[in-house]
C-alpha positions in Angstrom: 69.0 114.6 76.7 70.6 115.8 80.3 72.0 119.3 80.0 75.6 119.5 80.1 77.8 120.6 82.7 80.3 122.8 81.2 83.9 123.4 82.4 86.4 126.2 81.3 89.8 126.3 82.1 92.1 129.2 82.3 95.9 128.3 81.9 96.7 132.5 81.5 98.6 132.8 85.2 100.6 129.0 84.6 103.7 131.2 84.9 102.7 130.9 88.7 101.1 127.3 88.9 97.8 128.9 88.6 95.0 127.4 87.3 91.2 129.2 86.9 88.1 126.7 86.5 84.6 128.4 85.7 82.2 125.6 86.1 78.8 126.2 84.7 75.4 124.6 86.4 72.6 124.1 84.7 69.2 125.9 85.7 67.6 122.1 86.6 70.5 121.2 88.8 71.2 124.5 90.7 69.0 124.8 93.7 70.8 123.5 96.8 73.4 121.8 94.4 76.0 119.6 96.5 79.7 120.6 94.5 82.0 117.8 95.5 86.1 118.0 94.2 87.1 114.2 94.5 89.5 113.1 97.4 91.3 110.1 95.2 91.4 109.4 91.5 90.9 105.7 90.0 93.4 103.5 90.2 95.4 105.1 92.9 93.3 104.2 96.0 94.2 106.4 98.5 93.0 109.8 100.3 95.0 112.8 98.5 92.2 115.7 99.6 92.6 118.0 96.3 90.7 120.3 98.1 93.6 121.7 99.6 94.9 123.3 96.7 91.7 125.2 96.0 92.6 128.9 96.5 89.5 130.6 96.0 85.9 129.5 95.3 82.7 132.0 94.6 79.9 131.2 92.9 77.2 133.9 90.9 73.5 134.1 89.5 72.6 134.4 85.7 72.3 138.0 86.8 75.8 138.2 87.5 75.1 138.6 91.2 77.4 137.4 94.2 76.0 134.2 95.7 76.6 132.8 99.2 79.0 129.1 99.0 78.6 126.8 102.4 81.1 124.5 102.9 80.0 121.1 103.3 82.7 119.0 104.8 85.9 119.3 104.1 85.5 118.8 100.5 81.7 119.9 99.2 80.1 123.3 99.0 76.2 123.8 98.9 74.6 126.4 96.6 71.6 127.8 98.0 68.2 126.4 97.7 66.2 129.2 96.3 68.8 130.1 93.5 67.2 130.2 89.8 68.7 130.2 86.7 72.1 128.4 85.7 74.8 128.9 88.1 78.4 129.6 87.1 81.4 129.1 90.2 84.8 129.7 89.7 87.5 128.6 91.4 91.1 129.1 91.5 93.7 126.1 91.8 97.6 125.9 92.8 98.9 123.1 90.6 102.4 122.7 91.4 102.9 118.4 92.2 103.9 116.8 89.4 102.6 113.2 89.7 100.4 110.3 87.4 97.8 111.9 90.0 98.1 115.5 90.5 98.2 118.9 88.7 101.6 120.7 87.4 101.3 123.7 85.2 104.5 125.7 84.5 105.6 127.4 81.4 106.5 124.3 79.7 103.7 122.2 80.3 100.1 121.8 81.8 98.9 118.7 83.2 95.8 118.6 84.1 94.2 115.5 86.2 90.2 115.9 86.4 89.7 114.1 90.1 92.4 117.3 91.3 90.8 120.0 88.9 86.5 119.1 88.7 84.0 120.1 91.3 81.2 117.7 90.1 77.4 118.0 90.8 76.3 115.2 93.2 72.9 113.3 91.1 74.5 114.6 88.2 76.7 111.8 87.5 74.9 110.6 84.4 74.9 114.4 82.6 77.2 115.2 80.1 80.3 116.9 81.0 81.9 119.5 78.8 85.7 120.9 79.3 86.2 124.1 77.3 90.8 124.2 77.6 91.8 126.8 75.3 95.6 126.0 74.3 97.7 128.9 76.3 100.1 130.5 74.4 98.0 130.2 71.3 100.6 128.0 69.7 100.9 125.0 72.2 98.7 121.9 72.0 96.3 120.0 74.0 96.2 116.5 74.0 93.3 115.0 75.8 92.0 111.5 76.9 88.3 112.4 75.8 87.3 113.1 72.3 86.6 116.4 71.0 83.1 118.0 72.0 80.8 120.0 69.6 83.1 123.4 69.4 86.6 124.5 69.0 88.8 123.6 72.1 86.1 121.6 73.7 86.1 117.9 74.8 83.5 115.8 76.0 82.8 113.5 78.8 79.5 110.8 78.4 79.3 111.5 82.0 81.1 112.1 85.4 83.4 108.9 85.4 84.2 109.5 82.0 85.4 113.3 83.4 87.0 111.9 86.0 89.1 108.9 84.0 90.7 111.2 81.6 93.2 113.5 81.8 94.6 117.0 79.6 98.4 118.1 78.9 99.3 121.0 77.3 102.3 122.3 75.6 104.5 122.1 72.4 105.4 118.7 73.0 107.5 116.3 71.3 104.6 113.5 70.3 104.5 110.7 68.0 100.7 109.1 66.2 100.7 105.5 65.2 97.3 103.5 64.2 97.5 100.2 65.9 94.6 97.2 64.7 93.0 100.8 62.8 92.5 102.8 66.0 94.5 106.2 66.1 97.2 106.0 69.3 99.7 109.2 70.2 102.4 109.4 72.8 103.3 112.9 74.3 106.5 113.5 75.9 106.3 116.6 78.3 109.9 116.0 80.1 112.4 118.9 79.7 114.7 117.2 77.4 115.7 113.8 77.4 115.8 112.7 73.8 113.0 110.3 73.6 113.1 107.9 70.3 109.9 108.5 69.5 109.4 106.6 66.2 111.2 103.5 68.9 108.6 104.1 71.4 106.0 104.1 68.5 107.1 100.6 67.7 107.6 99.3 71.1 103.9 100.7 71.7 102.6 98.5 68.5 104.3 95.2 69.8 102.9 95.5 72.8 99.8 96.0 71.8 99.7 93.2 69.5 100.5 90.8 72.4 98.2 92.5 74.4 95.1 91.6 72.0 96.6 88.1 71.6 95.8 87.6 75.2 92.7 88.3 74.5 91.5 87.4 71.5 90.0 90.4 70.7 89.9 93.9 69.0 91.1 96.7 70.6 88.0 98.2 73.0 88.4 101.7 72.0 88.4 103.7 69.2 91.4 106.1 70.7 94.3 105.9 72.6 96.8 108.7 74.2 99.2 108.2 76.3 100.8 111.2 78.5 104.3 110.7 79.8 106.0 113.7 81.7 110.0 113.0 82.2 111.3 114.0 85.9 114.6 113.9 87.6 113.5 110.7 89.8 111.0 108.7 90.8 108.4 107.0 88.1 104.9 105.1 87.6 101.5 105.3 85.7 98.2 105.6 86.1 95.6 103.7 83.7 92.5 105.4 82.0 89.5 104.7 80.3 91.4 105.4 76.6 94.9 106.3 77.6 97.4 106.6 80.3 99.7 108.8 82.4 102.9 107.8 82.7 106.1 109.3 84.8 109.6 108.1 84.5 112.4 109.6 84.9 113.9 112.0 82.3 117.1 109.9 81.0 114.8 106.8 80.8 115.5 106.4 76.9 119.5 106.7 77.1 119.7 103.9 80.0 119.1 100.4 78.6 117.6 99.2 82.0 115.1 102.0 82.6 114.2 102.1 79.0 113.3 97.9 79.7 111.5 99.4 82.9 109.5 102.1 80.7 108.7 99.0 78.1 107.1 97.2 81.5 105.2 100.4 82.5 103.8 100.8 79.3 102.4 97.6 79.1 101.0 97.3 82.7 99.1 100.5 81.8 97.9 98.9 78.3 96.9 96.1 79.8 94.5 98.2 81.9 92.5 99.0 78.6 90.9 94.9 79.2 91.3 94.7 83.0 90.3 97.2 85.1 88.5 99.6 83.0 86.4 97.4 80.8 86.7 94.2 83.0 85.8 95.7 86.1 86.0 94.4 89.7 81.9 95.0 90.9 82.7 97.5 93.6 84.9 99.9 91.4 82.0 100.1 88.7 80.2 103.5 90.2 82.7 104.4 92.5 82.0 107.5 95.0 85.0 110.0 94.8 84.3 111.9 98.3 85.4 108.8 100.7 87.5 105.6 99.5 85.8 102.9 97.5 86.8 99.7 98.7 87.3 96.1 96.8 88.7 93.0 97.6 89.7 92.1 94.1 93.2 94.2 93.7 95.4 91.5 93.3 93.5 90.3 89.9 93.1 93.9 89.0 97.1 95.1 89.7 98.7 91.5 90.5 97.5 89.8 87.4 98.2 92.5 85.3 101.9 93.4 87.1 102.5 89.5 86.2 101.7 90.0 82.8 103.7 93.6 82.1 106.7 91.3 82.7 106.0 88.5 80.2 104.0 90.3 77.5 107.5 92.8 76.9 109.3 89.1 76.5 106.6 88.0 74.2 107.0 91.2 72.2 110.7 90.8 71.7 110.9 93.4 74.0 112.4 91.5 77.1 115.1 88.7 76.5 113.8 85.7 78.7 116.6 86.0 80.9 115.5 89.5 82.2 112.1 88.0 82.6 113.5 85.3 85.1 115.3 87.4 86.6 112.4 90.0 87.1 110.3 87.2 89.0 113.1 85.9 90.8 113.8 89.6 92.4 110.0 89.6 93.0 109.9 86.5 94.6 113.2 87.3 96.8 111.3 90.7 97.8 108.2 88.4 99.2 110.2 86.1 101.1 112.0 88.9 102.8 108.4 90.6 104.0 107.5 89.1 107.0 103.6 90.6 106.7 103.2 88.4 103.7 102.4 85.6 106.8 99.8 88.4 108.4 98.2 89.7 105.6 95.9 88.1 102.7 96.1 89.5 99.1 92.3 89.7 100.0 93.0 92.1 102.8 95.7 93.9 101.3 93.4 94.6 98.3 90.7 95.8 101.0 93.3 97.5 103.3 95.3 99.1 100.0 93.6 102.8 101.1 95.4 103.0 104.8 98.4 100.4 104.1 99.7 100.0 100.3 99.4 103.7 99.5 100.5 104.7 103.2 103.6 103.0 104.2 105.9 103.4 107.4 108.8 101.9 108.6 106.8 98.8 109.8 105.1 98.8 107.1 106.8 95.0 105.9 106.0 93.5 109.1 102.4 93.9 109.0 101.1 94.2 104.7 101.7 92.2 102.0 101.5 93.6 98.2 99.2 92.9 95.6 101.0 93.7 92.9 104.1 91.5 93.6 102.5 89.1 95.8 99.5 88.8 93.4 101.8 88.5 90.6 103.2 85.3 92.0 100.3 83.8 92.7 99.3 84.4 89.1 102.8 82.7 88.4 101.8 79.7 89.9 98.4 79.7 88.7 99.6 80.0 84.8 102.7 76.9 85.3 100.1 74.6 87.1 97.6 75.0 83.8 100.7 74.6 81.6 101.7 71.5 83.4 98.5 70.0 82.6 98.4 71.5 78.9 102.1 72.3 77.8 100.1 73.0 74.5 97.8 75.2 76.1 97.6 78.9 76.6 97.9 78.6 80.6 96.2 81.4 82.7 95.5 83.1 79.0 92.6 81.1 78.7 91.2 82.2 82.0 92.0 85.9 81.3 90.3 85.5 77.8 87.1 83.4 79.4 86.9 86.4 82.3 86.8 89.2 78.9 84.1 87.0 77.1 81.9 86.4 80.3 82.4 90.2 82.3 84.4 92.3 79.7 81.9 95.5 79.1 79.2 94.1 81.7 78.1 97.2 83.4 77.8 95.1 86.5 81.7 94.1 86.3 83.1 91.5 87.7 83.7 89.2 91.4 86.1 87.2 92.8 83.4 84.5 92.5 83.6 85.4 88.7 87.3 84.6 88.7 87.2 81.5 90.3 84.3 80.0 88.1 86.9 81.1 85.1 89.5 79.4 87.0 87.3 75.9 87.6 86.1 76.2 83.9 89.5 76.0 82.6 92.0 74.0 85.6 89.1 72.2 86.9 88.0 72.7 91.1 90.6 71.7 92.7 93.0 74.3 90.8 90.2 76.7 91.7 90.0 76.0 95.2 93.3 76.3 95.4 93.3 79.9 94.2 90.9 81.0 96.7 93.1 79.7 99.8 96.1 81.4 98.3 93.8 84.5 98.2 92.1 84.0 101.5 95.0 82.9 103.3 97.9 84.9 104.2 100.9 83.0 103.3 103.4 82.5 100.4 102.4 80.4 96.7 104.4 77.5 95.6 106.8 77.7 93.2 109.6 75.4 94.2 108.5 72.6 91.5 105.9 74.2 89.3 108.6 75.6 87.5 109.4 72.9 85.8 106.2 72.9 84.2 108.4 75.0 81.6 111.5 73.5 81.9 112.9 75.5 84.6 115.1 75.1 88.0 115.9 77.1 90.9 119.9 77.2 91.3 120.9 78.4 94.8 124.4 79.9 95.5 125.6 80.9 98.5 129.2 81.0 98.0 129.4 84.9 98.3 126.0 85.5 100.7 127.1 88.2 103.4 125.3 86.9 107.0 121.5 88.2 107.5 120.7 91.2 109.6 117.3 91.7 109.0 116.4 95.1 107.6 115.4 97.2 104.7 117.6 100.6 103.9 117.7 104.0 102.7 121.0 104.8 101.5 122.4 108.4 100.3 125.6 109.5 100.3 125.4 110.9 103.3 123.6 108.8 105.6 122.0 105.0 106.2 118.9 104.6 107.5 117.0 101.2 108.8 114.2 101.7 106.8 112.5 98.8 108.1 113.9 96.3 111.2 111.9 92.7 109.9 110.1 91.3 112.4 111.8 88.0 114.7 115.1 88.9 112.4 118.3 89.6 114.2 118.3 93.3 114.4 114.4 93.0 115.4 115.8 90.6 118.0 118.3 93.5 119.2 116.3 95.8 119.6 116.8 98.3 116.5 114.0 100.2 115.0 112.9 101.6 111.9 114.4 105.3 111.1 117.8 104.2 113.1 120.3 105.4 111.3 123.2 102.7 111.2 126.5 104.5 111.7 129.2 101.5 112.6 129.6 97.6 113.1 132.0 96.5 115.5 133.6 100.3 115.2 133.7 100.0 111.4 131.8 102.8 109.6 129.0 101.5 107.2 128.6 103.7 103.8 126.3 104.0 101.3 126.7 100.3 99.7 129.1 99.1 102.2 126.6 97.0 104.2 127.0 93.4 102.5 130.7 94.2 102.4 131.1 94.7 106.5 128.8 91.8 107.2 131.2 89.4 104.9 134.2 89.8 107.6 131.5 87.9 110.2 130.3 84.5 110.3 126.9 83.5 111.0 125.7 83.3 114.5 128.7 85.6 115.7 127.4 88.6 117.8 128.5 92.0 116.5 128.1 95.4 118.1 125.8 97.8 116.0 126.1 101.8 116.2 122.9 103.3 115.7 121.9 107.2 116.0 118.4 107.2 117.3 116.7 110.7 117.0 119.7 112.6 119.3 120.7 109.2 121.2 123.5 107.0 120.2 123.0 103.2 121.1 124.8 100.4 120.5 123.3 96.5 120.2 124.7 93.3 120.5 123.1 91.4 117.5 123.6 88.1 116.3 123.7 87.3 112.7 121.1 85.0 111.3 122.9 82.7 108.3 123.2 84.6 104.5 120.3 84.4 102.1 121.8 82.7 99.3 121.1 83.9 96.2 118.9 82.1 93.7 118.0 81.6 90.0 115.7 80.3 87.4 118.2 78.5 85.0 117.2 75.5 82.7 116.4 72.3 84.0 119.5 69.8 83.8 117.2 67.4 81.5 113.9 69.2 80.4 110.9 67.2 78.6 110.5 68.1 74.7 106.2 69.3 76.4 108.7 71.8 79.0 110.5 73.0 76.3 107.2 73.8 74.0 105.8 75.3 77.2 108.2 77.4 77.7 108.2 78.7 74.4 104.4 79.2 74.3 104.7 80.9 77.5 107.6 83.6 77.1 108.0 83.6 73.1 111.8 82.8 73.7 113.9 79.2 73.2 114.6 77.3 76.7 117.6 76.3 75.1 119.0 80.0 75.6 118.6 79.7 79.3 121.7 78.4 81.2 121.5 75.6 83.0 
């Protein structure tokens, strides 16, 4: 057996963010050892450069003896070649970001996110890994996404990805445990505050679980499950794990009805991950390298199928009334049509492109990038109602999802996006499949101006109260509004506004926070206005003319739905169609 790299971890200066790894290396791997600290962590695929936050680094001899550390990049460090005998280096870490992806230790809490924290051993990656995290104060807890190791306070890692897909938190933390299908599940709450219902959460975790393995028609692929959620004053998201989760949301989430809905959605997009992504695994995430980006093409079946599914599994868990789910796809939709880069950019790029343009947005940022979560969601929309308009009995894009775990689920090779078509072809027949790949291939919108009737479902257009169109995104606060994006060919991009204006007055009338639609309203489309901006220290002033209103539009009932659209619609959501309004 491969000698194990052991870690420990020294939480005594957390007062001051301060974190202390000792990193042991053994005799066999020491001479001329390459030390590498990731740059990104999986499932957030983007540059972060933990290195920054290292303070101090020095390594020593068995002897105890000072040895000399070369940098090696900007994110390595060599040992020297003729060293002999084990190796221990220490390093000192400030870990004050609190994020799904980053480190924050304070007196409350430690969380602790191995890509930020690790120095691994490059042709090491199959050794064991061992993490020695003494609780500090003595009477806080640790909860941890790996199992326990051989001692007290240790936990062990098969090898370096399973290090580097699991995560720590420490603290006397409200938590709740809950077997689900007989393995043993906990949720930690590390907010300050903020009341969370935990025997609520424990309930909402087990329905979602169970609709989870329905998907799939399968056990549950682990034999643990812990899921980490730190409460903030903004902000919010997850990041999935081999057997758990890290989750952020913000600290009243459980006292507000829609962000508790939200959390419910979180929860199971990160679930979900348990089957896609970490055990059904796109081919070029399988032995990933952590010192430069990774790159694969098959994102939007990895996020965009499973950010379709985090919407309708919480409705199929009684979680989500069906009207919430229509309206969740609706919004989606509406934020598609209204980003012109969708027409530029091919979920296949955007998945390839996710390291410099998902991760790293600008103000012209919609003009040039599509998303493959919300993009890729739709397409999976339109890929389950075409199914379940050939088979209103069926199980729509279920089956595929289920035929994908039973052909590449645990297959060390993982899966491609030839995989997913075959799935497709097996199940909707070519055609359906070829269609899958152009909307993949091709940058452009899906179709879902009929196939939703496939489950007994309309879009209803209103425009009675539609404002007139300027084109842009905004930042609002209640001191200021910002173009935070001018849409390309719109009217304001017509104009001549930019990105970062900040918009101050139309036609001399101020525009507050929220005040936009309600000052476009007093003007009729095609009608030139004057717009105020403040540019860096300039003030300017455009004529623009306003493109017509985008009305506003709805899934509601077909007027006459067929009995099959009704029983589709039930087997799809879990709810009646008959509680839709027309």
């Amino acid at each position: 057996m491969a000698a194990p790299i052991r870690y420990h971890v020294d939480l005594a200066d957390r007062l001051h963010h301060l974190v202390q790894v000792t990193m042991t290396v053994p005799v066999e791997l020491a001479p001329g050892a390459r030390l590498v600290l990731p740059v990104w962590t999986p499932g957030s695929y983007v540059v972060r450069d933990y290195a920054r936050h290292v303070q101090t680094i020095a390594a020593r001899d068995a002897r105890g003896a000072a040895l000399p550390l070369h940098r090696d990049g900007t994110t390595a460090w060599l040992l020297p070649e003729e060293v002999t005998g084990e190796v221990t280096v220490t390093w000192e870490l400030y870990a004050n970001d609190l994020s799904v992806r980053t480190n924050h230790v304070d007196d409350h809490h430690a969380l602790l996110i191995p890509a930020a924290t690790f120095l691994c051993v490059d042709g090491a990656e199959d050794h064991p890994h061992e993490v020695h995290l003494p609780p500090v104060p003595s009477d806080h807890r640790v909860f941890s996404l790996l199992p326990p190791g051989p001692t007290a306070d240790t936990y062990l890692a098969s090898d370096r990805d399973h290090l580097i897909d699991s995560a720590f938190e420490v603290g006397a933390l409200p938590h709740v445990d809950v077997e689900l299908a007989g393995v043993p599940h906990t949720f930690v709450w590390s907010g300050h505050g903020g009341a969370p219902d935990l025997p609520r959460i424990a309930a909402d975790l087990s329905a979602i679980s169970e609709a989870c393995r329905a998907v799939f028609g399968a056990q549950l692929p682990t034999d643990r499950y812990t899921i980490l959620c730190a409460g903030w004053d903004n902000g919010g998201g997850g990041l999935e794990h081999r057997d758990g989760a890290v989750l952020q949301v913000p600290i009243h989430t459980f006292q507000d009805p829609d962000l508790t809905a939200r959390f419910r959605s979180l929860l199971t997009h990160e679930y979900l991950h348990l089957w896609n992504v970490k055990r059904l695994v796109p081919a070029d995430l399988v032995r990933p390298t952590y010192d430069r980006p990774t790159h694969s093409e098959s994102l939007w079946v990895a996020e965009g199928w499973t950010a379709y599914y985090d919407e309708l599994l919480p409705t199929r868990a009684g979680l989500w009334q069906p009207r919430r789910l229509l309206d969740t796809l609706q919004s989606t939709w509406a934020r598609t049509l209204d980003t012109p880069g969708v027409h530029r950019q091919s979920l296949r790029q955007a998945s390839h492109e996710a390291w410099i343009k998902h991760y790293v947005r600008d103000h012209n940022a919609p003009n040039v990038m599509t998303d493959y979560y919300g993009h890729g969601s739709l397409v999976a929309f339109e890929l389950d109602l075409r199914l379940r308009a050939e088979a209103p009995d069926g199980d729509g894009l279920d089956t595929v999802f289920r035929l994908l775990w039973e052909r590449h689920g645990l297959d060390p090779a993982g899966f491609t996006e030839d995989d997913v078509l075959a799935a497709v072809a097996a199940v909707g027949g070519d055609d359906l499949a070829a269609l899958v790949d152009e909307r993949v291939a091709r940058p452009g919108l899906p179709e879902l101006e009929e196939v939703v009737g496939a489950v007994g479902l309309r879009w209803h257009t209103d425009d009675r109260s539609a404002s007139p169109h300027l084109g842009v995104h905004l930042r609002e606060s209640d001191t200021e509004v910002v173009l935070a994006s001018v849409l390309r060919d719109g009217p304001a991009w017509r104009a001549g506004l930019s990105g970062e204006d900040r918009l101050l007055a139309i036609d001399g009338r101020t525009v507050g926070r929220g005040r936009l639609s309600s000052v476009l309203a007093a003007f009729d489309p095609g009608q030139e206005v004057a717009v105020t901006v403040a540019r860096g220290p300039r003030l300017l002033t455009r004529g623009v003319t306003l493109d017509p209103p985008r009305p506003d539009r709805r899934l509601v009932r077909a007027q006459a739905p067929s009995a099959a659209a009704g029983r589709a619609f039930a087997r799809w959501c879990g709810g009646e169609l008959t509680g839709i309004e027309p």
